[in-house]
N, C-alpha and C positions, 0 to 999 in steps of 0.2 A: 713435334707439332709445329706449325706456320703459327710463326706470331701476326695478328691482324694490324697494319701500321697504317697510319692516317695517307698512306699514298693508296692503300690497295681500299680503304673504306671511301677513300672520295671517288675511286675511280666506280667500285659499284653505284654508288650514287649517281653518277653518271652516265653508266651505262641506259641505253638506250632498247628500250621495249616497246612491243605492237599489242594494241588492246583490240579486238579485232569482235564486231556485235556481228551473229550471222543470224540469216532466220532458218528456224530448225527444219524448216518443210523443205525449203530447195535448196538451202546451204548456200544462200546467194549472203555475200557480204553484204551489210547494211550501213555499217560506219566502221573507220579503221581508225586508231588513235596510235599518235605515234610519244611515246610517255617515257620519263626517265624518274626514282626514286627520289631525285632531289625535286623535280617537278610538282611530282605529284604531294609534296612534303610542305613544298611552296604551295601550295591551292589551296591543303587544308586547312593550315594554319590562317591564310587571308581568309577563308571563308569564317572561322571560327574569332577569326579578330570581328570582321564585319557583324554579326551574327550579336556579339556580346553586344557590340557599340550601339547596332539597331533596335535592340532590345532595351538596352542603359536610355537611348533618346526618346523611345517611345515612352517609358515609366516617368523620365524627367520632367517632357515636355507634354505631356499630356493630363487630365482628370487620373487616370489610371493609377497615379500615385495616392492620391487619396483610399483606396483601397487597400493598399500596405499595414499588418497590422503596426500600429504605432505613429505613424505619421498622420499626422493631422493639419488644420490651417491654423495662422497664429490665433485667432480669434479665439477657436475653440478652446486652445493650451491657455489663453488669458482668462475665459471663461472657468476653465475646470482648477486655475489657481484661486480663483476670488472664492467659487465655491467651496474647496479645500481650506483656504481661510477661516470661510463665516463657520463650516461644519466643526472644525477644532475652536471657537471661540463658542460655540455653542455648547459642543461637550465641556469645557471649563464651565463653563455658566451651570448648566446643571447639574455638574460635581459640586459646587459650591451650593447651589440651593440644596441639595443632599444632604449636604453636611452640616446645612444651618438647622434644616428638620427635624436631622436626628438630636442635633445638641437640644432644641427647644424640645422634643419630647421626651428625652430626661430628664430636662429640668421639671417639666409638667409631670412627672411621674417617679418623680424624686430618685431617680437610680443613679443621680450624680454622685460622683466620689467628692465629699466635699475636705477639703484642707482647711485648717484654721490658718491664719497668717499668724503669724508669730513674733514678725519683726515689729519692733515700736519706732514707733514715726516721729520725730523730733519735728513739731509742729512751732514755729516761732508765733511767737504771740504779738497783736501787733500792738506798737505805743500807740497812746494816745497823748496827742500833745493839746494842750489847753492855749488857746492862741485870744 
């Protein structure tokens, strides 16, 4: 078998070919192009560079981005922090009134577990000085 070596790959590449548009009724040629595989390797790839970058500047440079999911204007991201703020200082807030209700309606309804305190308090007595 022929090993393929980067002399005989570049020279396909540049070999030269006719791309030839006929019309089917008279067989009259209409356009002849004269084309080689590196060529045509060349075009595609600039049309597909082109192609991304015109697409990249329309989304950058245009409203169009605001339709992306996720992106948004700074405003709104300031806005939906301050509300994300107040909504978690709220949920604390009414966990804690929760918890003050319950306590108060056992103690209203005596199902407190009650503890005696046990430890004795060394209470200092206070002098009285006669002046």
């Amino acid at each position: 078998m022929d090993k393929i070596t980067d002399n005989s790959t570049l020279k396909r590449l540049r070999n030269r070919y006719r791309l030839v548009v006929m019309n089917d009724d008279t067989y009259e040629e209409v356009v002849t192009f004269k084309l080689s595989r590196l060529s045509v390797y060349v075009t595609m790839s600039i049309t597909f560079v082109l192609l991304v970058g015109l697409t990249v500047a329309l989304i950058v440079f245009t409203p169009l981005k605001y339709y992306i999911p996720g992106y948004g204007s700074r405003q709104s991201k300031t806005e939906l922090q301050l509300l994300k703020y107040r909504t978690d200082s709220l949920e604390i807030a009414i966990k804690d009134k929760d918890q003050y209700l319950d306590a108060i309606k056992k103690v209203l309804t005596g199902t407190t577990p009650t503890q005696k305190d046990t430890t004795i308090l060394n209470v200092p007595k206070e002098e009285t000085t006669n002046d």
